[in-house]
Each structure stands twice: as C-alpha cells, then as structure tokens.
ROSE-4610 file (N, C-alpha, C; in Angstrom, 1 decimal, always signed):
// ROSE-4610
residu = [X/X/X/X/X/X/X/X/X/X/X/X/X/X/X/X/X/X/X/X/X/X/X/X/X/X/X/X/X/X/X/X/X/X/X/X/X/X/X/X/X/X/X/X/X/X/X/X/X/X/X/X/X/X/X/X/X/X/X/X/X/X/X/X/X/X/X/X/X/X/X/X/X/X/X/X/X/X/X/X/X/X/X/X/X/X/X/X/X/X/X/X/X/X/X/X/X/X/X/X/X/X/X/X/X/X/X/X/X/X/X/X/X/X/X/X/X/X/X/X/X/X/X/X/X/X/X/X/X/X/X/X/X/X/X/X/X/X/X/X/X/X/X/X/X/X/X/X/X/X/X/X/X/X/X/X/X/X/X/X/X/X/X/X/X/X/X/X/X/X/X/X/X/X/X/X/X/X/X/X/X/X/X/X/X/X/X/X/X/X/X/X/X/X/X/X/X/X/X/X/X/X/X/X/X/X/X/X/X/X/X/X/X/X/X/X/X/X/X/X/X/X/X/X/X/X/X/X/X/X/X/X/X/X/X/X/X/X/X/X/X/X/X/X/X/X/X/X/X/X/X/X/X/X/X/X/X/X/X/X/X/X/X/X/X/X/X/X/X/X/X/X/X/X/X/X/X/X/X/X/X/X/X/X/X]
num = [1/1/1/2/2/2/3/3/3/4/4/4/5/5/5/6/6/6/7/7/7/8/8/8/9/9/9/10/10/10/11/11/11/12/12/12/13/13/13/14/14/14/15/15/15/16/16/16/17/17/17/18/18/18/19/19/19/20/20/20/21/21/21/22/22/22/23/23/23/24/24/24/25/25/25/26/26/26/27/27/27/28/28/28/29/29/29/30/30/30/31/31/31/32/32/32/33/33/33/34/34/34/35/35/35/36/36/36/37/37/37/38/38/38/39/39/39/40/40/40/41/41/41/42/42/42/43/43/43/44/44/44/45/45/45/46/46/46/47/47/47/48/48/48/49/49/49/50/50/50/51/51/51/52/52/52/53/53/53/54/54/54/55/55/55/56/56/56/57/57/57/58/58/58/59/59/59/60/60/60/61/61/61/62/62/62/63/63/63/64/64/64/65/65/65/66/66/66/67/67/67/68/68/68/69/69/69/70/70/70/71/71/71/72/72/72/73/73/73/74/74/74/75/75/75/76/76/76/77/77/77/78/78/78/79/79/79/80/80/80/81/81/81/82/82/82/83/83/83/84/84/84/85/85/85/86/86/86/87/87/87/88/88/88/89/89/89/90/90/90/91/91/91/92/92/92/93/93/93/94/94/94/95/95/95]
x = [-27.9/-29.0/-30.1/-31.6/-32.3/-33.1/-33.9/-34.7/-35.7/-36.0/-36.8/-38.0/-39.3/-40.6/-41.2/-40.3/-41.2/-41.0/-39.6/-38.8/-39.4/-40.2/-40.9/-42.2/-42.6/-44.2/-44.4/-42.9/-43.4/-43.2/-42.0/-42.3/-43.3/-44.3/-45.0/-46.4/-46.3/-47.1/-46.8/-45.3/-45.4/-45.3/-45.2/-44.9/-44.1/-44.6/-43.8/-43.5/-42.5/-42.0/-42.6/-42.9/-43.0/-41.7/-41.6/-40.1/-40.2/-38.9/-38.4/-37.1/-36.3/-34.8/-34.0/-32.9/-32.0/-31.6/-32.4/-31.6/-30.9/-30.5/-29.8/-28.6/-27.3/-26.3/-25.5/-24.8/-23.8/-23.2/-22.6/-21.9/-20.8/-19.9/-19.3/-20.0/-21.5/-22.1/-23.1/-23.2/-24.3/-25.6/-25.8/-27.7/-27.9/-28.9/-29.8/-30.6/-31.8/-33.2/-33.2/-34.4/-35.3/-36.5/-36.7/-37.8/-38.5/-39.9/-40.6/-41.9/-42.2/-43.4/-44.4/-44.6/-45.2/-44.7/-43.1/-42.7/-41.9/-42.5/-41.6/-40.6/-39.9/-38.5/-38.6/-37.9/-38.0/-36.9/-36.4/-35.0/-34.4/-33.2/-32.5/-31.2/-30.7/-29.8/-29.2/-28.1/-27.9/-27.5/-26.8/-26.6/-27.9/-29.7/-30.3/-30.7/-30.5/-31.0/-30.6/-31.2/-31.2/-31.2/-29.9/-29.9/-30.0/-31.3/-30.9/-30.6/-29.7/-29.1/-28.0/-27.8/-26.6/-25.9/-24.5/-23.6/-23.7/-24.0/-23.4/-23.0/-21.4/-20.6/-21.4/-22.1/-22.6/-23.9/-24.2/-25.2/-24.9/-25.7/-25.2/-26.6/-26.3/-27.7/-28.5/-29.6/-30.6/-30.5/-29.9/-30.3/-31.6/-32.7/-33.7/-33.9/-34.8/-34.8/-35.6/-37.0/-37.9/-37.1/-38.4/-37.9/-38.9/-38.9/-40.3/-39.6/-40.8/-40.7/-41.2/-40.3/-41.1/-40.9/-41.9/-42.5/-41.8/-41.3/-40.4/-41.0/-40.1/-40.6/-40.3/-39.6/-39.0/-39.4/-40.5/-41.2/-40.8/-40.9/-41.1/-39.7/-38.9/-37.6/-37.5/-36.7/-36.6/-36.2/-36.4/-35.7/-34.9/-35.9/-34.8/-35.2/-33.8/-34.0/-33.4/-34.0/-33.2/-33.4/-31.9/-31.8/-33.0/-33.2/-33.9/-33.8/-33.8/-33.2/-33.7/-32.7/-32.9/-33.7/-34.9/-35.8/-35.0/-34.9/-34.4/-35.0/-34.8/-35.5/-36.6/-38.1/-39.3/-39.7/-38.7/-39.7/-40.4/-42.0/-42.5/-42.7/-42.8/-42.8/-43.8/-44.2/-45.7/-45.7/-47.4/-47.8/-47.9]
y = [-129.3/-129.8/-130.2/-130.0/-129.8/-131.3/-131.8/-133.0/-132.6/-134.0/-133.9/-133.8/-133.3/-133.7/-135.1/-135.7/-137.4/-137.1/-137.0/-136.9/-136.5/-135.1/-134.3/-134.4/-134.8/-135.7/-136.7/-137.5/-138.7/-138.5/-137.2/-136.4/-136.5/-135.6/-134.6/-136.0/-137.0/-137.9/-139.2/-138.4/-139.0/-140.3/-141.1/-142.9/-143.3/-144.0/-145.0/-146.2/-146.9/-147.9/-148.6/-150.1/-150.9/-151.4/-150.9/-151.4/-152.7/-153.0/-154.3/-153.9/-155.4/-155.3/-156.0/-156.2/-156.8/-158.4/-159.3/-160.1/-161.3/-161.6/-162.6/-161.9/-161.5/-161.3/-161.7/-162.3/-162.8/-162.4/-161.7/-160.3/-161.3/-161.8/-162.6/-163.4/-163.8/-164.5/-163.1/-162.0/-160.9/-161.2/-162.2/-162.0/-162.2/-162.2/-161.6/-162.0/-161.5/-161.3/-160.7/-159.6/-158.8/-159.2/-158.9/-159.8/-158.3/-158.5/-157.6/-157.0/-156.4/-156.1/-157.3/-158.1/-159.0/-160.4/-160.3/-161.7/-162.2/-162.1/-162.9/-162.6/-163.4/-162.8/-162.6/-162.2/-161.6/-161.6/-162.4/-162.4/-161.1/-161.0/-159.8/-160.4/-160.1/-160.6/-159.0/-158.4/-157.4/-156.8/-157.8/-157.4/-156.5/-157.0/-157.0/-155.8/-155.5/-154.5/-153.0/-152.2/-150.9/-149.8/-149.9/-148.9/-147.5/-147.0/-145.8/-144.7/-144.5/-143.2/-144.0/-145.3/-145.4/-146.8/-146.6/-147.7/-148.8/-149.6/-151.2/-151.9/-150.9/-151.6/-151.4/-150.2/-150.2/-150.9/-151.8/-152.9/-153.7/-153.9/-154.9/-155.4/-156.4/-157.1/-156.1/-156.0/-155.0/-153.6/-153.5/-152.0/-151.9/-151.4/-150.8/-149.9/-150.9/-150.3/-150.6/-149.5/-149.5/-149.9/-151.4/-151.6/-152.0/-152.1/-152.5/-153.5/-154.2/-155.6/-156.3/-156.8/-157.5/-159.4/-159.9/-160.8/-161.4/-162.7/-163.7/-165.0/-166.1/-166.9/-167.8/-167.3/-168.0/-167.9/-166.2/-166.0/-164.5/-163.8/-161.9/-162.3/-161.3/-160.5/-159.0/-158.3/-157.0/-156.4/-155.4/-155.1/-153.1/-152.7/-151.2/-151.4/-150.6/-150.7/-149.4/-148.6/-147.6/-147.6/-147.1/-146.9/-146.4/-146.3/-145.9/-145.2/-143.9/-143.3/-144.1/-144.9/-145.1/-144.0/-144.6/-143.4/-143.5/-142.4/-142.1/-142.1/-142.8/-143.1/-142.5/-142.5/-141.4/-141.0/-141.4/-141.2/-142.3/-142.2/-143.0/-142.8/-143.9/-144.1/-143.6/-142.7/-141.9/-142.8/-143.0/-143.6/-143.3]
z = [+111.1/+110.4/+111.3/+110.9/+111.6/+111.5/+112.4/+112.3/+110.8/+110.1/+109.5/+109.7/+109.0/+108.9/+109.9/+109.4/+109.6/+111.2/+111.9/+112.9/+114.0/+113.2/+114.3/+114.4/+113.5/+113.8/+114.7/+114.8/+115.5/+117.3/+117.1/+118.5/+119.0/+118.3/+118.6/+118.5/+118.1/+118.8/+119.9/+120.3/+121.6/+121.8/+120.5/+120.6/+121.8/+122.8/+123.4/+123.4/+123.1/+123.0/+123.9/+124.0/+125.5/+125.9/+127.1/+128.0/+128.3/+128.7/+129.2/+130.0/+129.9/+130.3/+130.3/+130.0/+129.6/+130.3/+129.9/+131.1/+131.1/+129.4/+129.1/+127.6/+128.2/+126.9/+126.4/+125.7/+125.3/+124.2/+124.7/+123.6/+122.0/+123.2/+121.9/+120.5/+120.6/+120.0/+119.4/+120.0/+119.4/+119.4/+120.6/+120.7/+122.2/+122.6/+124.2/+124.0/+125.1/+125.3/+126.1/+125.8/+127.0/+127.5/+128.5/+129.4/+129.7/+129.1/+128.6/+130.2/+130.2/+131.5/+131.9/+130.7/+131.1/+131.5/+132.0/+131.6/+130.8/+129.3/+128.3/+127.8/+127.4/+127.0/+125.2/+124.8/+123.5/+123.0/+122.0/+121.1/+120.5/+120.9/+120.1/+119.1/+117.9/+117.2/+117.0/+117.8/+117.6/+116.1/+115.6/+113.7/+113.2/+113.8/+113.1/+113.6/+114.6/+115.8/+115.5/+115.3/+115.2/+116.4/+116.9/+118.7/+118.4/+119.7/+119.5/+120.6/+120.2/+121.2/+122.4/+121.7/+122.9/+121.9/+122.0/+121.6/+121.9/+120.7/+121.5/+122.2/+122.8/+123.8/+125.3/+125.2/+126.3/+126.9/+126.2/+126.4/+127.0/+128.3/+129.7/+130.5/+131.1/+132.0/+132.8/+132.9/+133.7/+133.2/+132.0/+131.1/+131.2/+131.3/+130.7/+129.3/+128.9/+126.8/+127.0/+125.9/+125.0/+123.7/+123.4/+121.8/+121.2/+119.5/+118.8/+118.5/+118.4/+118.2/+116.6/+115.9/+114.4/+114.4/+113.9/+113.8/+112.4/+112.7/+111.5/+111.8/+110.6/+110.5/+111.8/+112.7/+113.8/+115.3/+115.0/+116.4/+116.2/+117.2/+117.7/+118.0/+117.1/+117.5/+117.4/+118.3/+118.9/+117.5/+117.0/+115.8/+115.8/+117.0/+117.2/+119.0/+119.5/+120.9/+121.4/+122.4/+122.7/+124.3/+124.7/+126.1/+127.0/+128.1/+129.0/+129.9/+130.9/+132.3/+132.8/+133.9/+135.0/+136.0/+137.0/+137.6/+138.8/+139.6/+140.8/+141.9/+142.6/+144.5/+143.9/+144.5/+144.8/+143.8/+142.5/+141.1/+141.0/+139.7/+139.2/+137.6/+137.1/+135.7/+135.2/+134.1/+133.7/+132.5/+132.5/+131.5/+130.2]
C-alpha cells in the first residue's frame, strides 16, 4: 500500500522539524525533556507522544530527534518526535 495524498504532499514540502536532544529520561515514570538548539528544555510525557520511525524502547540520553511541539495549559510539551541520523566525522547539518 502506497502513501497517501496528505503523506506525499508533506514530502514534497520538505517540513523540518526543529531538533534537539535527549537529555533528561526516566523511562520507568514515561517522561523526559529535550533540550532544544536554543537551550531550553521541553517536556515530553511519552503516553502523549507520537514516535516516528523508531520504538520506544529505543529511546536513550543524547538521541537526536526532531519534534513538534503543542502548547497546554501547563506550558509547551513535545507531542510527535522522530529519530535523527547521527552525522558522521566531516559531515555538516543542511539547513
């Protein structure tokens, strides 16, 4: 089965998430924060959290994820997060 419509539109414009990285987990309790390009850290409750393209279990300190972020009555929590390649020696990040 083939991607939808919506699927491939959103390809084809290229959205990028703003990165961060993992730097507070505590798996047994199911929430974190990512500490975002600028600094701040940002709440994740993983129940609420929509991953994509990589399992749960494999969520660990200094992962790199792009995630969107939605706004509650408690402050900006992370709400989908998806993995990141690590860049290799002599690579740089494109904007």
């Amino acid at each position: 089965m083939g991607n939808s419509f919506l699927v491939e539109a959103l390809k084809a414009m290229k959205l990028r998430y703003p990165v961060g990285e993992v730097t507070d987990y505590f798996p047994d309790k199911g929430y974190g924060f990512i500490r975002n390009e600028k600094g701040e850290k940002i709440f994740f409750f993983l129940p609420e959290v929509d991953t994509i393209g990589f399992r749960i279990q494999d969520l660990r300190l200094g992962l790199r994820v792009g995630y969107d972020v939605s706004v509650t009555a408690k402050g900006r929590r992370v709400c989908r997060m998806r993995r990141l390649m690590s860049l290799s020696a002599g690579q740089k990040a494109s904007a």
